[in-house]
Biopython code that builds the backbone (N, CA, C, O; Angstrom):
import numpy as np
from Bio.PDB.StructureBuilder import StructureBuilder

atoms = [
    (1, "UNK", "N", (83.179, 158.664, 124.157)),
    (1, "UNK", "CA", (81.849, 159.154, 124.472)),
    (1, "UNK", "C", (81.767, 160.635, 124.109)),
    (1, "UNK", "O", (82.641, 161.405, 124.508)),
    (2, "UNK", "N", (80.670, 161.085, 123.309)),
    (2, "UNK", "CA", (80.506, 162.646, 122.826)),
    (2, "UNK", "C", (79.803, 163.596, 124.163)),
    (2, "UNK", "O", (79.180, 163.277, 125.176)),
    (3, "UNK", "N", (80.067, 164.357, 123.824)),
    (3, "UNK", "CA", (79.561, 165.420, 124.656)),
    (3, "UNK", "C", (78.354, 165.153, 125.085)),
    (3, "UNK", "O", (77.625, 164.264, 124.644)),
    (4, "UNK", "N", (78.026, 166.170, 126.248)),
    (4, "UNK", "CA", (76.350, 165.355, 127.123)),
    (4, "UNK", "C", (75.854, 166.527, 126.387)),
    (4, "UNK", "O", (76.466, 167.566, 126.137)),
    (5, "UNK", "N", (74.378, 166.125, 126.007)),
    (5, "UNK", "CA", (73.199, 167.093, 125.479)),
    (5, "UNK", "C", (72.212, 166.782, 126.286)),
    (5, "UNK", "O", (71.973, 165.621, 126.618)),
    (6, "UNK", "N", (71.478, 167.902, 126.716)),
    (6, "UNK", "CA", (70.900, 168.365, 127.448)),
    (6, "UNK", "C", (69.191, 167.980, 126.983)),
    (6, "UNK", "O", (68.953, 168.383, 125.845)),
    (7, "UNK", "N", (68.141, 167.367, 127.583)),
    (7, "UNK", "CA", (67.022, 166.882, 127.277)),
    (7, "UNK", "C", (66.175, 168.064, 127.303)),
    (7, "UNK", "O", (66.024, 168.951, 128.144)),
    (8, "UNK", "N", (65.444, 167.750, 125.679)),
    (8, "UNK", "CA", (64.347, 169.086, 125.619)),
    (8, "UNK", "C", (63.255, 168.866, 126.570)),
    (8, "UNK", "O", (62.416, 167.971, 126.464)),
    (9, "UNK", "N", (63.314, 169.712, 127.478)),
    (9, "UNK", "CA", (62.744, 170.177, 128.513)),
    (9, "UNK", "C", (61.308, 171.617, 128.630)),
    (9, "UNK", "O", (61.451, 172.798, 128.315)),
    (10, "UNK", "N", (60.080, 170.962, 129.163)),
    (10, "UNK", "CA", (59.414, 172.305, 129.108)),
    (10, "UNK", "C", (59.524, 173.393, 130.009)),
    (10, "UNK", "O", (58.646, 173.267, 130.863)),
    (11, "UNK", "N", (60.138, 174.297, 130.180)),
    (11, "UNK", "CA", (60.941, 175.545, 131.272)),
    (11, "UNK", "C", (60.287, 177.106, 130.273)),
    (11, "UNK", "O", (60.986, 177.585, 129.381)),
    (12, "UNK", "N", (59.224, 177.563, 130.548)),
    (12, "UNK", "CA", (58.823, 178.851, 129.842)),
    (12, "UNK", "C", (59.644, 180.024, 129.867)),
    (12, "UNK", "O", (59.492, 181.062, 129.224)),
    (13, "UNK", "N", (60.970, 179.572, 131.101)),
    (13, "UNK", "CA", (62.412, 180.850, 131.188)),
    (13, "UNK", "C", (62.991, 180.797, 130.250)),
    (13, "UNK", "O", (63.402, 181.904, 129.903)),
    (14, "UNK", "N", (63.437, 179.446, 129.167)),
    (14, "UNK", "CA", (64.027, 179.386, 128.012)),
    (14, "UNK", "C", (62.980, 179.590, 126.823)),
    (14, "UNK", "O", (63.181, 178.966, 125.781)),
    (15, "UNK", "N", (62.263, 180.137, 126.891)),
    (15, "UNK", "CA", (61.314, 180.834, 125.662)),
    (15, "UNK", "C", (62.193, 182.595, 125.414)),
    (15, "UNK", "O", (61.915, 183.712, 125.851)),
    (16, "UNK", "N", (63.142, 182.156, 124.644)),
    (16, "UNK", "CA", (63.843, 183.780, 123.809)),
    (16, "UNK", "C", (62.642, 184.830, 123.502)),
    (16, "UNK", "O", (61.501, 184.509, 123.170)),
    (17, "UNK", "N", (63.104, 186.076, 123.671)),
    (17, "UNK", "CA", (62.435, 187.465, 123.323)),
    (17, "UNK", "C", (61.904, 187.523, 122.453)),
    (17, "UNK", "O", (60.884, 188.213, 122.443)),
    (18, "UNK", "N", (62.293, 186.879, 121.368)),
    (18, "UNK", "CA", (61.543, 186.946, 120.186)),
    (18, "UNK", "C", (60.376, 185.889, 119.957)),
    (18, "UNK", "O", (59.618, 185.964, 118.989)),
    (19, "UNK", "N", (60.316, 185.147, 120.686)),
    (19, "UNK", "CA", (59.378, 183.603, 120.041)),
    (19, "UNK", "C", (59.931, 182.436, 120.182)),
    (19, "UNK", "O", (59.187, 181.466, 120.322)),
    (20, "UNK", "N", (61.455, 182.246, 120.178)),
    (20, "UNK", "CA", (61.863, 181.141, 119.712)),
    (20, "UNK", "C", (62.374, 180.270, 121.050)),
    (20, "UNK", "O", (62.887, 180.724, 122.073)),
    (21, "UNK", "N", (62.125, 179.118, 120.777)),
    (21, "UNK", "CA", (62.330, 178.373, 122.021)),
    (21, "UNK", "C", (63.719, 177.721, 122.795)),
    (21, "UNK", "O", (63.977, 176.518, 122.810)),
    (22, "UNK", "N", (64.195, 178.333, 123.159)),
    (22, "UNK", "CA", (65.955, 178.208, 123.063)),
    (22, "UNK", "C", (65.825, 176.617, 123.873)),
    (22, "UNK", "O", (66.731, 175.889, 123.468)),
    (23, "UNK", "N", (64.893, 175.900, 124.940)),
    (23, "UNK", "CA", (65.317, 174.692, 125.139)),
    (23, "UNK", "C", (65.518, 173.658, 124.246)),
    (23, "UNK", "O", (66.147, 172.647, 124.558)),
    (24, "UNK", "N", (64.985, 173.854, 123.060)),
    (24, "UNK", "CA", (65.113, 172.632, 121.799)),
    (24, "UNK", "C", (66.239, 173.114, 120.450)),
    (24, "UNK", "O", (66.330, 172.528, 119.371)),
    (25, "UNK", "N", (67.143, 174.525, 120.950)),
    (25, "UNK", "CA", (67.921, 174.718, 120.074)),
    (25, "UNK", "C", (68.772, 173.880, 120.218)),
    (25, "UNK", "O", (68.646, 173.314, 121.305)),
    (26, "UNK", "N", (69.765, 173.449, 119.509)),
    (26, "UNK", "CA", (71.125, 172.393, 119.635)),
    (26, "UNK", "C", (72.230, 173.410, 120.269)),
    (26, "UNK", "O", (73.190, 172.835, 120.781)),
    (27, "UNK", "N", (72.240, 174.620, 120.305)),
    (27, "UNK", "CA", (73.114, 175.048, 120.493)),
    (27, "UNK", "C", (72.949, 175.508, 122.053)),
    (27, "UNK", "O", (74.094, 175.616, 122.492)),
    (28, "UNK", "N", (72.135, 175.777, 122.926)),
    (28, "UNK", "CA", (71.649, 175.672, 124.204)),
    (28, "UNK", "C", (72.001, 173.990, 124.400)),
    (28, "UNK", "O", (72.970, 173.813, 125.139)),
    (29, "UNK", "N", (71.487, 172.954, 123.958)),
    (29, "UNK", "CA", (71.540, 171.967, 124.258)),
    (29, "UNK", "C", (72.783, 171.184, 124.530)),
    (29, "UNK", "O", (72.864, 170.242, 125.318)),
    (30, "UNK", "N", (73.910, 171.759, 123.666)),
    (30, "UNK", "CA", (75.263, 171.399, 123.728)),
    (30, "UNK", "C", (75.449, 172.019, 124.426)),
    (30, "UNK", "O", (76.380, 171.402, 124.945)),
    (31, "UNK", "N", (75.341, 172.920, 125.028)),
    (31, "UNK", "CA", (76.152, 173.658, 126.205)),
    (31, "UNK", "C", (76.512, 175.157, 125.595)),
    (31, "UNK", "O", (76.376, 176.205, 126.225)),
    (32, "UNK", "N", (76.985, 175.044, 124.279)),
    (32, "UNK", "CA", (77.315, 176.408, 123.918)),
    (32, "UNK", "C", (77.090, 177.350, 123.969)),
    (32, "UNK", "O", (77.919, 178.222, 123.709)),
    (33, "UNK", "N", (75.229, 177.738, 124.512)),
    (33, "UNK", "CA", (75.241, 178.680, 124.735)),
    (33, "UNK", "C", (73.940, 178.779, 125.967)),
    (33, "UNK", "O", (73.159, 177.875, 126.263)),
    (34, "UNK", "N", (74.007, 180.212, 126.568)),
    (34, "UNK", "CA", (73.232, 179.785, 128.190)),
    (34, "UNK", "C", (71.497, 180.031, 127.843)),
    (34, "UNK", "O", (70.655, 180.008, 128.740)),
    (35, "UNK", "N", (71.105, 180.303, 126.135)),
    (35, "UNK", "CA", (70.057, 180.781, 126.439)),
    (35, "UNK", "C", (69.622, 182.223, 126.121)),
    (35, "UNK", "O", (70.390, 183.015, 126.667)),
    (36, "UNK", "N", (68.534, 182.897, 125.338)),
    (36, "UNK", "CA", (68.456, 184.058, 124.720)),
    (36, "UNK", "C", (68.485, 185.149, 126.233)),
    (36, "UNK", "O", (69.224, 186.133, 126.222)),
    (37, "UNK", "N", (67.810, 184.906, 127.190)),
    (37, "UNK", "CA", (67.516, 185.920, 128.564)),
    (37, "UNK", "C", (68.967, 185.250, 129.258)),
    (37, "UNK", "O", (69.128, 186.031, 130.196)),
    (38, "UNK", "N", (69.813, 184.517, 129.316)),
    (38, "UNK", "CA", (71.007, 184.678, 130.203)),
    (38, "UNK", "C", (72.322, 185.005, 129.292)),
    (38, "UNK", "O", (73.445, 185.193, 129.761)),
    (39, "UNK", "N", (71.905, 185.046, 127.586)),
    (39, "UNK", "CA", (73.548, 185.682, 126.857)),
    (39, "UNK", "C", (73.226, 186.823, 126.705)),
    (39, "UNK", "O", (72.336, 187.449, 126.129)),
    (40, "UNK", "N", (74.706, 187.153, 127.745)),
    (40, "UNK", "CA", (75.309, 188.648, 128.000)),
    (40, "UNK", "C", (75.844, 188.816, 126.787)),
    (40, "UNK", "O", (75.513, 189.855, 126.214)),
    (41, "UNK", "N", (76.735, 187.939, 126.110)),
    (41, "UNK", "CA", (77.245, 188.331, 124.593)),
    (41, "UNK", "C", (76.038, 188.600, 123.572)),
    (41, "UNK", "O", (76.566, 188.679, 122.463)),
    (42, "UNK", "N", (74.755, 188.764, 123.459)),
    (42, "UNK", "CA", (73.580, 189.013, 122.558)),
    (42, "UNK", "C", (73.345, 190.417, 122.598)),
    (42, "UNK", "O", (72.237, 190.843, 122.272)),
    (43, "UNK", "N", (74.117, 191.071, 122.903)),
    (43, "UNK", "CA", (74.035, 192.814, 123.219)),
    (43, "UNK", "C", (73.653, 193.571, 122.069)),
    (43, "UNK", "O", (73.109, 194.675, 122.081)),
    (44, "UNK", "N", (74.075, 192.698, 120.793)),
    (44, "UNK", "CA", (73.586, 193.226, 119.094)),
    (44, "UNK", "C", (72.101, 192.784, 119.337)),
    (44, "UNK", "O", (71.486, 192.944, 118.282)),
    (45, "UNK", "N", (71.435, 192.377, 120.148)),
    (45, "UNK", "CA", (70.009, 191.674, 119.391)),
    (45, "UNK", "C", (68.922, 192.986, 119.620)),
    (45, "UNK", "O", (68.584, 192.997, 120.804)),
    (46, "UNK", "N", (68.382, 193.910, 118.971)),
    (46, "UNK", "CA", (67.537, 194.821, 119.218)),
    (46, "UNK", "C", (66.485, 194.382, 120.170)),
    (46, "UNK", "O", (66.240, 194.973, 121.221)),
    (47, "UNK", "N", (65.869, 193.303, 119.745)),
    (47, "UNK", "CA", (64.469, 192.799, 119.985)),
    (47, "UNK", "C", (64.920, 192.410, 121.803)),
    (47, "UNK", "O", (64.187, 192.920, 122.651)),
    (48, "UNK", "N", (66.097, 191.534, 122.284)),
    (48, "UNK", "CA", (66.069, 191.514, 123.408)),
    (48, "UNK", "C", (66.547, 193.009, 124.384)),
    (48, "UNK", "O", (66.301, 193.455, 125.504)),
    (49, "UNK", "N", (67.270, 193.365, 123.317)),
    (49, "UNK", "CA", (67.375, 194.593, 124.809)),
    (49, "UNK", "C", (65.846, 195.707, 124.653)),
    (49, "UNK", "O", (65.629, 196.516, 125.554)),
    (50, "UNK", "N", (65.122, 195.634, 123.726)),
    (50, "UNK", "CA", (63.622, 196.128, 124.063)),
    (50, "UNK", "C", (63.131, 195.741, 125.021)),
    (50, "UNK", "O", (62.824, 196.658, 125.783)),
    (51, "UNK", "N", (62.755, 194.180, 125.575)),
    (51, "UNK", "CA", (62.162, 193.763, 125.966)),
    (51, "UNK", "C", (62.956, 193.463, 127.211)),
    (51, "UNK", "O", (62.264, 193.176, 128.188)),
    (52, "UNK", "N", (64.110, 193.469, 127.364)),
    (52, "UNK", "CA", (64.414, 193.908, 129.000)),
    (52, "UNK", "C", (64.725, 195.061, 129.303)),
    (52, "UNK", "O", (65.221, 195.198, 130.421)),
    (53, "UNK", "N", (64.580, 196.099, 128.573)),
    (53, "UNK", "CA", (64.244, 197.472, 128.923)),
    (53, "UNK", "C", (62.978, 197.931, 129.611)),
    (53, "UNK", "O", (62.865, 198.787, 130.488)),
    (54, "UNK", "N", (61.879, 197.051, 128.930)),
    (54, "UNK", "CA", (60.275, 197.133, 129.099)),
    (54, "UNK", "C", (60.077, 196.196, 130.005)),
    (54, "UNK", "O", (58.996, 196.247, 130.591)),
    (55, "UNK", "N", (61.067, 195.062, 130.386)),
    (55, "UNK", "CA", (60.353, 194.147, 131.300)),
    (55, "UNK", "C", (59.898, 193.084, 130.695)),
    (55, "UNK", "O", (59.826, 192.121, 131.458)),
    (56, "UNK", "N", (59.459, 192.815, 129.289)),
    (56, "UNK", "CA", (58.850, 192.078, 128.882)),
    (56, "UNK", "C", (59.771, 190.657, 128.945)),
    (56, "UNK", "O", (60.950, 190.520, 128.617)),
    (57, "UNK", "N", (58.415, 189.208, 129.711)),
    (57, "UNK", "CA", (59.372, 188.345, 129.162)),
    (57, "UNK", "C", (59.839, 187.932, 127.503)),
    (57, "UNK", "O", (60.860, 187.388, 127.081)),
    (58, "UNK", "N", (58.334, 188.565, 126.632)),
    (58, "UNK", "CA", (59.025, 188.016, 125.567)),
    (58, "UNK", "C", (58.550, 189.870, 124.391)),
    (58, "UNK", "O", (58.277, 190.912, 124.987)),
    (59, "UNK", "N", (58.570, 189.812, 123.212)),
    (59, "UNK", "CA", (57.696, 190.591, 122.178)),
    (59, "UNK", "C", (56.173, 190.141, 122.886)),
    (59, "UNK", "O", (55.329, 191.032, 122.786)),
    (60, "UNK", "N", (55.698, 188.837, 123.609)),
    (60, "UNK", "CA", (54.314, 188.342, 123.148)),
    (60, "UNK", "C", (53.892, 189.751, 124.205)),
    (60, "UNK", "O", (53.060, 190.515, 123.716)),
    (61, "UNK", "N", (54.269, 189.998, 125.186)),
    (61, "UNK", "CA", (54.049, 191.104, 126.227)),
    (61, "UNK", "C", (53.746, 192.746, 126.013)),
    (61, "UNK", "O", (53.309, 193.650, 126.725)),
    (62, "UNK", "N", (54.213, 192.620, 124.670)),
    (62, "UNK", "CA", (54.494, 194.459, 124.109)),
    (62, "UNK", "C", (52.677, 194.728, 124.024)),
    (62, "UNK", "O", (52.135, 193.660, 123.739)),
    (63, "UNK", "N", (52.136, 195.340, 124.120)),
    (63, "UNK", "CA", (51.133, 196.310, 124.269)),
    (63, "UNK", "C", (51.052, 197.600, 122.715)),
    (63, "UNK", "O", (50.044, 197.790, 122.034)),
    (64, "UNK", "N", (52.205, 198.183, 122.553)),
    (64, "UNK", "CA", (52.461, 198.942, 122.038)),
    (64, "UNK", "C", (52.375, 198.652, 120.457)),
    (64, "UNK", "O", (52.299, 199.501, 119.569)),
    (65, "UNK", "N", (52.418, 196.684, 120.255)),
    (65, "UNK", "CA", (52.541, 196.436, 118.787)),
    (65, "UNK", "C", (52.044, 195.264, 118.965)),
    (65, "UNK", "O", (52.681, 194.276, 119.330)),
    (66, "UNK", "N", (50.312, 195.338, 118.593)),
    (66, "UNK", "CA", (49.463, 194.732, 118.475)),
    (66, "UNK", "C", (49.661, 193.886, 117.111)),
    (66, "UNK", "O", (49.570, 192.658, 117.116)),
    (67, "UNK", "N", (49.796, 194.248, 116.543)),
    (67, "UNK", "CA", (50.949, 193.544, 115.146)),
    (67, "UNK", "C", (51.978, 193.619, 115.173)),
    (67, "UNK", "O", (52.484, 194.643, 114.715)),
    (68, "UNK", "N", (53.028, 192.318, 115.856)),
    (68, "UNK", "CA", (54.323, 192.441, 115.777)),
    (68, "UNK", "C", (55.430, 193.052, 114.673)),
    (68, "UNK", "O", (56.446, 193.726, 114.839)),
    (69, "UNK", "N", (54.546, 192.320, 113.033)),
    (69, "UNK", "CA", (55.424, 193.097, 112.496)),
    (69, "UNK", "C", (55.624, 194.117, 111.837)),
    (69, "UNK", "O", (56.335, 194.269, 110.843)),
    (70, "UNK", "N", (54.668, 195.208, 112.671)),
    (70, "UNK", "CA", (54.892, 196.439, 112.530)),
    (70, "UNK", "C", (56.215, 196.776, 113.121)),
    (70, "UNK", "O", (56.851, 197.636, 112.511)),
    (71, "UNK", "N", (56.731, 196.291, 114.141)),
    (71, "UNK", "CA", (57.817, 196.684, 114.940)),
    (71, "UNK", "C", (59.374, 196.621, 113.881)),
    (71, "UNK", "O", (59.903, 195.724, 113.226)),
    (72, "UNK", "N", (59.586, 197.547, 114.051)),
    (72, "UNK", "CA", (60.905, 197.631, 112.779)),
    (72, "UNK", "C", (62.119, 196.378, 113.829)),
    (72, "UNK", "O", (62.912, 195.714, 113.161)),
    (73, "UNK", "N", (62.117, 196.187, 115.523)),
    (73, "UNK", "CA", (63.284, 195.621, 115.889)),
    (73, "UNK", "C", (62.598, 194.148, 115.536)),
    (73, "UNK", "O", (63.656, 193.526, 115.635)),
    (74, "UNK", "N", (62.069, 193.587, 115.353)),
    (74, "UNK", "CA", (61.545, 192.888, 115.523)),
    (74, "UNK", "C", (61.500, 191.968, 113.999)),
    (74, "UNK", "O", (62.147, 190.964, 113.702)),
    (75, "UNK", "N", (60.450, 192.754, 113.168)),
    (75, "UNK", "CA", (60.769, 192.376, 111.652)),
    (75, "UNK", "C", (61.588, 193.319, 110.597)),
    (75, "UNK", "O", (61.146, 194.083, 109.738)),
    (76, "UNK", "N", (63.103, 192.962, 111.001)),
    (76, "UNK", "CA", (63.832, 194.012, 110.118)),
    (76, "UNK", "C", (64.635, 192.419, 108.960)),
    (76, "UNK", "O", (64.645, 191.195, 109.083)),
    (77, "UNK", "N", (65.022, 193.125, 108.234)),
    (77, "UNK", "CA", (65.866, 192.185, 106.728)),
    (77, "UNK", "C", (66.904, 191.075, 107.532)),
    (77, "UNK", "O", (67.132, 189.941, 107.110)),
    (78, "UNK", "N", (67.416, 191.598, 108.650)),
    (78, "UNK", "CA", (67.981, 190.042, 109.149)),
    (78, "UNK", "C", (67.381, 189.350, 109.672)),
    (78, "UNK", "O", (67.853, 188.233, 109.885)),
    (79, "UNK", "N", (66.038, 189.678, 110.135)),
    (79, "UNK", "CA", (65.958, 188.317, 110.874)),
    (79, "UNK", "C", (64.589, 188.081, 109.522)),
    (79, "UNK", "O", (63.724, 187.315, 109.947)),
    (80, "UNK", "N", (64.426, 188.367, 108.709)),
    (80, "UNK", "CA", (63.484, 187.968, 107.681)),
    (80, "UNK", "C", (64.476, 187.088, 106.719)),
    (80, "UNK", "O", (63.990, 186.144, 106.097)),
    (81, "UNK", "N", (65.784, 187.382, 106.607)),
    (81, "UNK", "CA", (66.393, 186.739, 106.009)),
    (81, "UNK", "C", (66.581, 185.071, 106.713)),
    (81, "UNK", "O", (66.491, 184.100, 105.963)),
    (82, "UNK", "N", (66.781, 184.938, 107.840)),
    (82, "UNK", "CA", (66.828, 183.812, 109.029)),
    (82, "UNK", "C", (65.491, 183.333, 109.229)),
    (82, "UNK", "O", (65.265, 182.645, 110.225)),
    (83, "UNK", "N", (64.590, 183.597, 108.434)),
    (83, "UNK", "CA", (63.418, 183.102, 109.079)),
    (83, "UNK", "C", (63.008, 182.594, 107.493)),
    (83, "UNK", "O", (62.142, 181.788, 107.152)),
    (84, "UNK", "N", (63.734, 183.187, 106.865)),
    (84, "UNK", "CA", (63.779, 182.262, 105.213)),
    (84, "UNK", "C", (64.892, 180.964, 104.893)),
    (84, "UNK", "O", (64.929, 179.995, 104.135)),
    (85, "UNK", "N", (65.505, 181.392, 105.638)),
    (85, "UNK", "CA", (66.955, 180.196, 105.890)),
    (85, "UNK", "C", (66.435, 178.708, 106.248)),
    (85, "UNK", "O", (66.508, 177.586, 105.748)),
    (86, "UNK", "N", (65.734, 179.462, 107.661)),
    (86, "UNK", "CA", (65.777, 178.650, 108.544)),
    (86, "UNK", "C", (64.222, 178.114, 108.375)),
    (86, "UNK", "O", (63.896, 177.239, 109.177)),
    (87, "UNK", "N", (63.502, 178.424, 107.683)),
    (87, "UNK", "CA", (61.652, 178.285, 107.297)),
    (87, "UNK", "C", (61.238, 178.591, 108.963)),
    (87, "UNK", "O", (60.715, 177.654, 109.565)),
    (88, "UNK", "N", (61.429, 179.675, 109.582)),
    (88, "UNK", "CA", (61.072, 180.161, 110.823)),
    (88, "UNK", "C", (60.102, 180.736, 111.186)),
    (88, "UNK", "O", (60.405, 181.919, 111.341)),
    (89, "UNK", "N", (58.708, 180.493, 111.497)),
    (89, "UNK", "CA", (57.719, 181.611, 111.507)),
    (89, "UNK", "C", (57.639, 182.573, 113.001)),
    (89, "UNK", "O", (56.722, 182.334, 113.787)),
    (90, "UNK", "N", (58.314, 183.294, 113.211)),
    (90, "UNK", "CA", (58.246, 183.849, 114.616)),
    (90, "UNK", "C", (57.177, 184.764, 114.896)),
    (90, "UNK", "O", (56.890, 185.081, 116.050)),
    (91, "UNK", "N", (56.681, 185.124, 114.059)),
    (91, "UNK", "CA", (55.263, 185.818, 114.432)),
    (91, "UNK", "C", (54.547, 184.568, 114.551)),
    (91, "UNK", "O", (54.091, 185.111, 115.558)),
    (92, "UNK", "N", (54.245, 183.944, 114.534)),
    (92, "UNK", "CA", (53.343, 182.790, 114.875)),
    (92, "UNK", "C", (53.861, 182.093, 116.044)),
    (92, "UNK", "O", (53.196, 181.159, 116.492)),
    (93, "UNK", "N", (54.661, 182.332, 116.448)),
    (93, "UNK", "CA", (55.707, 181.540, 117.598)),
    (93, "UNK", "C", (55.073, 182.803, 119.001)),
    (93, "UNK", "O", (54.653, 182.406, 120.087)),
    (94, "UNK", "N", (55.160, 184.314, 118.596)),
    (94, "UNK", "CA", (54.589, 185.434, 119.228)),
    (94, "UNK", "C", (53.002, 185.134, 119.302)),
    (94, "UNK", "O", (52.734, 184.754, 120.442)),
    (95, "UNK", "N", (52.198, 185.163, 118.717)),
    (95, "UNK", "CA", (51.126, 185.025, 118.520)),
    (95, "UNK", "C", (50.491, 183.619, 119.294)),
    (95, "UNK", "O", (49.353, 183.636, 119.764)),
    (96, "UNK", "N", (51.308, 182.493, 119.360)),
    (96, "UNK", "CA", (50.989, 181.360, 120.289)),
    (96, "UNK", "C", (51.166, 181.556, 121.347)),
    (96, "UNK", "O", (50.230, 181.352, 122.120)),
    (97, "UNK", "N", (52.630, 182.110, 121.942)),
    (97, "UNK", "CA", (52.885, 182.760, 123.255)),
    (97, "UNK", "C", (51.341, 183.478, 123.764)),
    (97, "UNK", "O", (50.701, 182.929, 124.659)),
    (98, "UNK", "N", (50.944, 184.471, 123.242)),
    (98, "UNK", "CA", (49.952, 185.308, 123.506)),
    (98, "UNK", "C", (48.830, 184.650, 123.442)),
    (98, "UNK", "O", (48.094, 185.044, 124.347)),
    (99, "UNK", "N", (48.231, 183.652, 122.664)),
    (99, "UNK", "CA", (47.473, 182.450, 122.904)),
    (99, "UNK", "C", (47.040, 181.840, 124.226)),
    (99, "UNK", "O", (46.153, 182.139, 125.025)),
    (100, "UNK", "N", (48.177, 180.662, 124.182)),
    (100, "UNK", "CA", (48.637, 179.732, 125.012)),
    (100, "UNK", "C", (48.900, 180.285, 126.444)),
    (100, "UNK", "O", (48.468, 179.896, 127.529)),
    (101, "UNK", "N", (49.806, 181.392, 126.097)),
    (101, "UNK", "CA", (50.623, 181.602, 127.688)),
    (101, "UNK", "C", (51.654, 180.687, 127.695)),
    (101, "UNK", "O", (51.706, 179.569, 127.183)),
    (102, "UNK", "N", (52.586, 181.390, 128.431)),
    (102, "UNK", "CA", (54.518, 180.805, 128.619)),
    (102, "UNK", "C", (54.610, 179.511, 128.593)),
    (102, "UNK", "O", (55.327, 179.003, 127.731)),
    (103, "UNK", "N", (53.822, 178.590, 129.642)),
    (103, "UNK", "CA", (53.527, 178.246, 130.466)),
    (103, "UNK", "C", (53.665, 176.811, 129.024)),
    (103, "UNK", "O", (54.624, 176.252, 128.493)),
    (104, "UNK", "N", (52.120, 176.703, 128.863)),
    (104, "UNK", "CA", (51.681, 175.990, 127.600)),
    (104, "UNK", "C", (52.296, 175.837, 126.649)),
    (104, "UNK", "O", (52.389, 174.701, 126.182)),
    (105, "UNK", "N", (53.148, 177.306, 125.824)),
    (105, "UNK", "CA", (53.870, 177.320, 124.915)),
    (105, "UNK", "C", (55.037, 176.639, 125.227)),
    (105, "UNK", "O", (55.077, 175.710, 124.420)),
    (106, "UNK", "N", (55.897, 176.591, 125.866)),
    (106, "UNK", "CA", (57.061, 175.936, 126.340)),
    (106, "UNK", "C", (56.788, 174.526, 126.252)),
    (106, "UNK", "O", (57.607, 173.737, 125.782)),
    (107, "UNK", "N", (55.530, 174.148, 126.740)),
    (107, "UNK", "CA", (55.258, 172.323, 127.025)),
    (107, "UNK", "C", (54.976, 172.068, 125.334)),
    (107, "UNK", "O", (55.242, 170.973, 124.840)),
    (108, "UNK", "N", (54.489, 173.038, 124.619)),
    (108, "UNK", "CA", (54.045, 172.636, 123.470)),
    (108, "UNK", "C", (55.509, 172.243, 122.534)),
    (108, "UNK", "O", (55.572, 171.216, 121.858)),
    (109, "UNK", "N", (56.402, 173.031, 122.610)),
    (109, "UNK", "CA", (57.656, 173.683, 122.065)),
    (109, "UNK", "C", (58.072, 172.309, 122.217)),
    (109, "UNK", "O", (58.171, 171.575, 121.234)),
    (110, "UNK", "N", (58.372, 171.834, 123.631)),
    (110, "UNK", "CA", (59.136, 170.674, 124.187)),
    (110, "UNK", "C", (58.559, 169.336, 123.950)),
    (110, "UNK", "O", (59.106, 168.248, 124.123)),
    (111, "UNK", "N", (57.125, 169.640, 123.441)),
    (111, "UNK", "CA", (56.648, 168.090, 123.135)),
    (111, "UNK", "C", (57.041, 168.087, 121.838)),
    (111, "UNK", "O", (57.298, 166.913, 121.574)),
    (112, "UNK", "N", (57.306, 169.062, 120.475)),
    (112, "UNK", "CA", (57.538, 168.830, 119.440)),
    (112, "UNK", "C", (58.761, 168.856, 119.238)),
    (112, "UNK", "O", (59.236, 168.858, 118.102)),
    (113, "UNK", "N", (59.619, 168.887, 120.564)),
    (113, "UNK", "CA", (61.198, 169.712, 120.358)),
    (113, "UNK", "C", (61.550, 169.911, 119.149)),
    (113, "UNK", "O", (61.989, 169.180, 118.260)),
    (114, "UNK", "N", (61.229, 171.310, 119.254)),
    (114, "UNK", "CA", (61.519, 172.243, 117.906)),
    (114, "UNK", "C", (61.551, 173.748, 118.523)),
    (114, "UNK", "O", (60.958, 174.095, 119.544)),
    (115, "UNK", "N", (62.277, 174.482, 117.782)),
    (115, "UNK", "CA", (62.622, 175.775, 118.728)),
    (115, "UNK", "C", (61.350, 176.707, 118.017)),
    (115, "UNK", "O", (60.948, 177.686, 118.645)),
    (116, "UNK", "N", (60.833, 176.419, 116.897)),
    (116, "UNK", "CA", (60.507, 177.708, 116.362)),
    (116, "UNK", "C", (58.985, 177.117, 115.436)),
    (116, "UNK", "O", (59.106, 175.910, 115.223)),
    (117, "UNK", "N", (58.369, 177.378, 115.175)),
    (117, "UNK", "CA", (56.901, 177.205, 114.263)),
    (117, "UNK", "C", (57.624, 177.135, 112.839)),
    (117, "UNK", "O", (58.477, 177.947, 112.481)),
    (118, "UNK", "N", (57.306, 176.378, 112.303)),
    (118, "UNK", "CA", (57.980, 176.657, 110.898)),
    (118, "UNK", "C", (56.922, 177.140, 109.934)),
    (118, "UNK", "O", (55.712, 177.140, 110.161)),
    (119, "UNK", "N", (57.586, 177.597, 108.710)),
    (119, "UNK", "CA", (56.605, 178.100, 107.614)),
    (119, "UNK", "C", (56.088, 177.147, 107.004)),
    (119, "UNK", "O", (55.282, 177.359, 106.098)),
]
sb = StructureBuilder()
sb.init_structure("model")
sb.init_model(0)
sb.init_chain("A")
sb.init_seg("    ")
for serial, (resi, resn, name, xyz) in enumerate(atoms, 1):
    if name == "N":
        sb.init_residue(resn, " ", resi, " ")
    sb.init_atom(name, np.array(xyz, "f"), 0.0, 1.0, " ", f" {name:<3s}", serial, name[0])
structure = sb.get_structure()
């Protein structure tokens, strides 16, 4: 018997700093990892330690960048490179958050289980 995986679930606490929906990642789901707001090892990620500096649960919260990707932590060459990899649209993932609300976005996330809006 393989390892237990974890059912995509709608929980708006597993909506990551950036947009992306960590309950429908595989890698949350296997266990490997606890989640963008509970990994202590994510200490490289600019975009989350902004946004628990500020409080914010996610970027959708910032005030300051009415166009996300004006924000250099936010849209810098790695994660544009990962969002070409991966066909990731995270400004649109931000932009639904701010829509929808946590709340909605999460149920939406979890009915398509998919972590991220694609291009």
């Amino acid at each position: 018997m393989g390892p237990t995986v974890k059912e995509v679930v709608a929980d708006h606490s597993l909506i990551a700093y950036c947009g992306l929906y960590c309950g429908a990642c595989g890698s949350y789901r296997k266990g490997k990892c606890p989640g963008c707001a509970a990994n202590e090892k994510a200490k490289w990620c600019k975009v989350r330690a902004c946004c628990i500096d500020n409080t914010y649960g996610s970027c959708a919260d910032c005030a300051q960048m009415a166009d996300i990707m004006a924000c250099r932590k936010f849209n810098n060459p790695v994660a544009r490179m990962f969002a070409l990899f991966f066909r990731s649209d995270r400004p649109a993932c931000i932009r639904a958050i701010r829509e929808q609300g946590r709340e909605a976005y999460a149920r939406d996330m979890a009915g398509k289980k998919t972590m991220t809006i694609k291009r």
